[in-house]
Backbone bond lengths (Angstrom), bond angles and torsions (degrees), N, CA, C in turn:
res aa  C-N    CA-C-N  psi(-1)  N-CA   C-N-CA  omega(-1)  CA-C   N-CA-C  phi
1 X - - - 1.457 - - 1.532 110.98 -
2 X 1.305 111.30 -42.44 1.567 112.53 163.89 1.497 123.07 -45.16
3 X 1.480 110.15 -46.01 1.451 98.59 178.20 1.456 129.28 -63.69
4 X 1.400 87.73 -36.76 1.632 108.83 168.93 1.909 114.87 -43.11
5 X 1.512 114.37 -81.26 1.150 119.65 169.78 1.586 109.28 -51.73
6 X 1.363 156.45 -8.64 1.201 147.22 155.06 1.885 101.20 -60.30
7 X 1.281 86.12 -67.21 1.692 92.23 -156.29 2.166 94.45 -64.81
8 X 0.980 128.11 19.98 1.486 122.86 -164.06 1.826 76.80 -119.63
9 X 1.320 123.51 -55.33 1.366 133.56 176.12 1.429 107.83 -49.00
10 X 1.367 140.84 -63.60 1.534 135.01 160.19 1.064 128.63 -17.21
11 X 1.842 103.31 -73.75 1.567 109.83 163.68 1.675 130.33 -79.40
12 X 1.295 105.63 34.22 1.136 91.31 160.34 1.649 106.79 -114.80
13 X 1.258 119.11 -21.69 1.691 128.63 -170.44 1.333 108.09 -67.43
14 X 1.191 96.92 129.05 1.171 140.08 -172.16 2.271 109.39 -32.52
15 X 0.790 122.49 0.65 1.720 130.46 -147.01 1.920 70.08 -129.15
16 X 1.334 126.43 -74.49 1.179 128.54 -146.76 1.214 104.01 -65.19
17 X 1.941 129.52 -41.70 1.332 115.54 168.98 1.327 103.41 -76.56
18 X 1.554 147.33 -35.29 1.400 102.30 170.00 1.305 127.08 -71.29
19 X 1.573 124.81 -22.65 1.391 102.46 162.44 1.631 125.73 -34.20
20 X 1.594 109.90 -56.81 1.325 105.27 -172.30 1.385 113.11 -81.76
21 X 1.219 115.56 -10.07 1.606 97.56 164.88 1.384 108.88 -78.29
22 X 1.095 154.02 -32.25 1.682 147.14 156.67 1.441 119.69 -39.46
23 X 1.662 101.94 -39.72 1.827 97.25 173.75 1.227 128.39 -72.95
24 X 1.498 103.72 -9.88 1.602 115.28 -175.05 1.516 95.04 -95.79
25 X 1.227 138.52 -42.11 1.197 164.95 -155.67 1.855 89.51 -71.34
26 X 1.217 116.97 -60.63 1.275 132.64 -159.55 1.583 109.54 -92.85
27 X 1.147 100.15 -24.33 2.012 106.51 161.80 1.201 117.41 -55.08
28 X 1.546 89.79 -52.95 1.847 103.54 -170.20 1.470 108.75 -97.27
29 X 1.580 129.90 3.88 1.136 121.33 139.98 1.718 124.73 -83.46
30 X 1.263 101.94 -12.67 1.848 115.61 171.45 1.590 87.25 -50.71
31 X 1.155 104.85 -90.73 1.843 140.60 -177.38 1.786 108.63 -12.55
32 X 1.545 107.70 -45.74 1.856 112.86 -179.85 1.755 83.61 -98.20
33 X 0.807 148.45 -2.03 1.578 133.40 160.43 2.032 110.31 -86.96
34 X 1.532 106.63 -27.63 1.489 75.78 -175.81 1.365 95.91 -103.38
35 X 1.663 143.35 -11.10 1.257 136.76 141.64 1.585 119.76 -14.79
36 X 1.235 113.62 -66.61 1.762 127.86 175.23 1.405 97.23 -49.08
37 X 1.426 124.83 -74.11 1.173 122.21 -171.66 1.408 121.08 -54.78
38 X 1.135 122.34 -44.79 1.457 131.77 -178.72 1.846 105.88 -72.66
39 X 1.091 129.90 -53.99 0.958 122.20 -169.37 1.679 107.53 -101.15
40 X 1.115 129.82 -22.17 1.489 124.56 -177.45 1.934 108.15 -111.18
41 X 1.445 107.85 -57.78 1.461 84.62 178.45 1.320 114.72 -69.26
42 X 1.426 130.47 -72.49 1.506 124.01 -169.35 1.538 114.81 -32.74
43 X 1.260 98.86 -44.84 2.061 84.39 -178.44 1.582 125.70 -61.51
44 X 1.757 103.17 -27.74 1.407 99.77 164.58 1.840 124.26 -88.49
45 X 1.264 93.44 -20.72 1.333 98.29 159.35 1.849 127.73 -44.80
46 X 2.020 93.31 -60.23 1.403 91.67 174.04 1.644 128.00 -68.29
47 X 1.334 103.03 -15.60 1.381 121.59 -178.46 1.657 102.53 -69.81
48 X 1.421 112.46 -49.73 2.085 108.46 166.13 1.493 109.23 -73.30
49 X 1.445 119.98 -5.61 1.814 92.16 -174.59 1.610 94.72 -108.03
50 X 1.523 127.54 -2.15 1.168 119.49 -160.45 1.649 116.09 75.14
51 X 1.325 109.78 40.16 1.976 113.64 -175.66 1.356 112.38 65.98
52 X 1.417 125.22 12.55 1.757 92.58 -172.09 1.257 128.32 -77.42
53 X 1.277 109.09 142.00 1.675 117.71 -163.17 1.230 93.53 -118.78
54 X 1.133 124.03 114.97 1.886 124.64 155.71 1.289 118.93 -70.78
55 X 1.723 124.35 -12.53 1.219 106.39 -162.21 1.605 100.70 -56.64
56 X 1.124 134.96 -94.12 1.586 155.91 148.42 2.131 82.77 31.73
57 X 0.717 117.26 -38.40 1.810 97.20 -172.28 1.434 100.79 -64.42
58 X 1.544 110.08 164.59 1.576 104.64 -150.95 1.790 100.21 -168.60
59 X 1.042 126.93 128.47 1.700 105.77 175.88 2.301 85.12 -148.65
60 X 1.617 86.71 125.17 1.435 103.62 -159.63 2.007 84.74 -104.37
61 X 1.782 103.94 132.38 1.442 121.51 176.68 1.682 99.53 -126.68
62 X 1.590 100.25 91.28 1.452 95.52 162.72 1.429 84.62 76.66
63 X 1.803 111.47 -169.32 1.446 106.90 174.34 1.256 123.58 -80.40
64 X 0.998 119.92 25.63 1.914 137.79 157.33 1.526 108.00 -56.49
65 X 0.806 136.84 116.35 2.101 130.21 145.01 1.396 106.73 -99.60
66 X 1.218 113.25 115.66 1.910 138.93 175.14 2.094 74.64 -81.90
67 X 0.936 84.60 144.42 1.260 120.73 161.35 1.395 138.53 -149.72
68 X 1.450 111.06 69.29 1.214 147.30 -148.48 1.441 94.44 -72.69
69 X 1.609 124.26 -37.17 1.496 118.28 -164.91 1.095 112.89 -87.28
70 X 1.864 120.20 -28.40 1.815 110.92 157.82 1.709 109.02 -39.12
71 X 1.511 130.01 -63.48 0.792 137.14 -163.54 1.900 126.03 -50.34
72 X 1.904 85.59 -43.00 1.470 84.30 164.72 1.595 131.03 -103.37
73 X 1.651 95.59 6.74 1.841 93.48 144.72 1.079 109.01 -93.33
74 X 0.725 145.03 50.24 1.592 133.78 168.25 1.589 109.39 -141.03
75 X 1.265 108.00 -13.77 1.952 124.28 148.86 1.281 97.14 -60.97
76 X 1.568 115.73 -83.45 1.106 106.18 -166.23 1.201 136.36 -60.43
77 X 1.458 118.49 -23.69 1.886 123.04 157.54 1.770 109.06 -34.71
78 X 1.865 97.95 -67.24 1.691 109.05 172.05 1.748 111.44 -21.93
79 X 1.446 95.17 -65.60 1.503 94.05 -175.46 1.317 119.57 -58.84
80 X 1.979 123.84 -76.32 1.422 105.98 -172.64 1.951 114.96 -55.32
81 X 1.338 135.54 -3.13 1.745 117.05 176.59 1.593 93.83 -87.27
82 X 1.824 121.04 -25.29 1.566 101.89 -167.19 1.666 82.66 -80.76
83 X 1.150 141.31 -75.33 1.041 130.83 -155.50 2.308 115.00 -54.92
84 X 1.640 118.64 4.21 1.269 110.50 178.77 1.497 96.33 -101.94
85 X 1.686 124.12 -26.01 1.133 132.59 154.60 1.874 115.14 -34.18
86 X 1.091 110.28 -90.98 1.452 125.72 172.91 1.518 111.13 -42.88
87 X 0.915 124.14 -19.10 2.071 133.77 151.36 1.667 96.23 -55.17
88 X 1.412 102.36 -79.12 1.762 116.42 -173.49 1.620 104.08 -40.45
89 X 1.337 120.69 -53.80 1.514 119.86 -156.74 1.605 102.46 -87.62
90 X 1.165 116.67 -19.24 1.648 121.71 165.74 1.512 114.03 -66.98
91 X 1.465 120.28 -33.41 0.936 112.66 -158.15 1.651 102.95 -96.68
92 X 0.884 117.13 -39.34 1.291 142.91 159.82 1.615 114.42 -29.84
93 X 1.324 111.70 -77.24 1.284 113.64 123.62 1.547 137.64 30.86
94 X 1.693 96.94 -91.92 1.234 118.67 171.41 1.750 115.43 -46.97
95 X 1.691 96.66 -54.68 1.318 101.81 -163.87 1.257 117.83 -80.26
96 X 1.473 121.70 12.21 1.532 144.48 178.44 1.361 90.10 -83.45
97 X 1.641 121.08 -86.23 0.999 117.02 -172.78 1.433 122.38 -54.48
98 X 1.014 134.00 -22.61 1.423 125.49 150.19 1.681 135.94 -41.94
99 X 1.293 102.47 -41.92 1.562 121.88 163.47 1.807 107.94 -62.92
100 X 1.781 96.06 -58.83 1.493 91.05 -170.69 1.746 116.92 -59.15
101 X 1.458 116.84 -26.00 1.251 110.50 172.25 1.765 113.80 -84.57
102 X 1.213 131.67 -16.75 1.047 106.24 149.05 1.603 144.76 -75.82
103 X 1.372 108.13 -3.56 1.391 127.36 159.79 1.056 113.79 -50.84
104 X 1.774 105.37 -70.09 1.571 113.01 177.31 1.565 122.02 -45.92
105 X 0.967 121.75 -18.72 1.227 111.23 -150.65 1.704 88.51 -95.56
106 X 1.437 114.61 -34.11 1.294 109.12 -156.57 1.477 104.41 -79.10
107 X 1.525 127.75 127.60 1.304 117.53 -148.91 2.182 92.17 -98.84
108 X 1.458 94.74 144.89 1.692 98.32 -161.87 1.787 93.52 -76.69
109 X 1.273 96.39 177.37 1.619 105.01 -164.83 1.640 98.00 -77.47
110 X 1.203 122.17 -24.54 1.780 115.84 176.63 1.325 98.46 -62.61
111 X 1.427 124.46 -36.43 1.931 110.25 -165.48 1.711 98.03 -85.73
112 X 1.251 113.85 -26.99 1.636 119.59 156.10 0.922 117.79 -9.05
113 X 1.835 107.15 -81.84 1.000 126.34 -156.33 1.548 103.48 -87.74
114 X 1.160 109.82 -49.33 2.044 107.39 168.85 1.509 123.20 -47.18
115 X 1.629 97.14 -21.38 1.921 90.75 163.69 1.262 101.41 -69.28
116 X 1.622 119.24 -53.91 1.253 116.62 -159.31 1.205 119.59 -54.27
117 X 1.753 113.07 -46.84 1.600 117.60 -172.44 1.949 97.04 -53.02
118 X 1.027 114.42 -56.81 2.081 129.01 -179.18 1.504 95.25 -32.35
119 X 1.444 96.90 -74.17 1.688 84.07 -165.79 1.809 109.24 -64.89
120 X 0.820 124.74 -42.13 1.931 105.50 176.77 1.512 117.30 -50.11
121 X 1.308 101.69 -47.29 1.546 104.22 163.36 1.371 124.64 -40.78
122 X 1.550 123.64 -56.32 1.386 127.65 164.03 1.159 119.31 -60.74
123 X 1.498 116.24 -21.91 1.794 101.37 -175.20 1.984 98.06 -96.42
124 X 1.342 119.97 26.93 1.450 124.13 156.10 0.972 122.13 -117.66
């Protein structure tokens, strides 16, 4: 029964459901990241390189096949999703600091009222 109420105590703290709300969170942000890539960058991609596909390159040792060109599409996949990623998290980004400067600006009800107390003070 102890193990029971331990492991019921784990999952209930607070770290473990947000862990798993981030993995679900981060699945289905995986999922609209390789969408973009798969269907929006690579097609204009192949459209500027003229299609080139490395997978198909191939260098056969004995009855070995190296297949060197999976390897270096699959660099270059790495690159354009990290670099459509770093688009998303830039922009994102942006619209943070956009919020955070309208925060700032809006002055909180203590400086409100500390203008107010200042100026009565000056008008005695």
């Amino acid at each position: 029964m102890k193990l029971l109420d331990e492991f019921k105590s784990f999952a209930i703290k607070g770290n473990v459901l947000d862990l798993a709300v981030a993995v679900v969170i981060g699945a289905a942000f995986g999922k609209i990241v390789s969408s973009f890539v798969a269907d929006i960058i690579t097609p204009l991609l192949g459209v500027l390189t003229g299609g080139l596909d490395y997978s198909g390159l191939q260098y056969q040792v004995g009855d070995a096949v190296v297949t060197y060109g999976v390897f270096i599409q699959s660099v270059i996949d790495f690159f354009v999703i990290a670099f459509a990623i770093f688009l998303v998290v830039k922009q994102v980004n942006r619209f943070k600091k956009k919020e955070e400067i309208k925060e700032e600006s809006k002055p909180s009800n203590e400086e409100l009222l500390l203008k107010e107390i200042r100026d009565e003070l000056r008008k005695r």
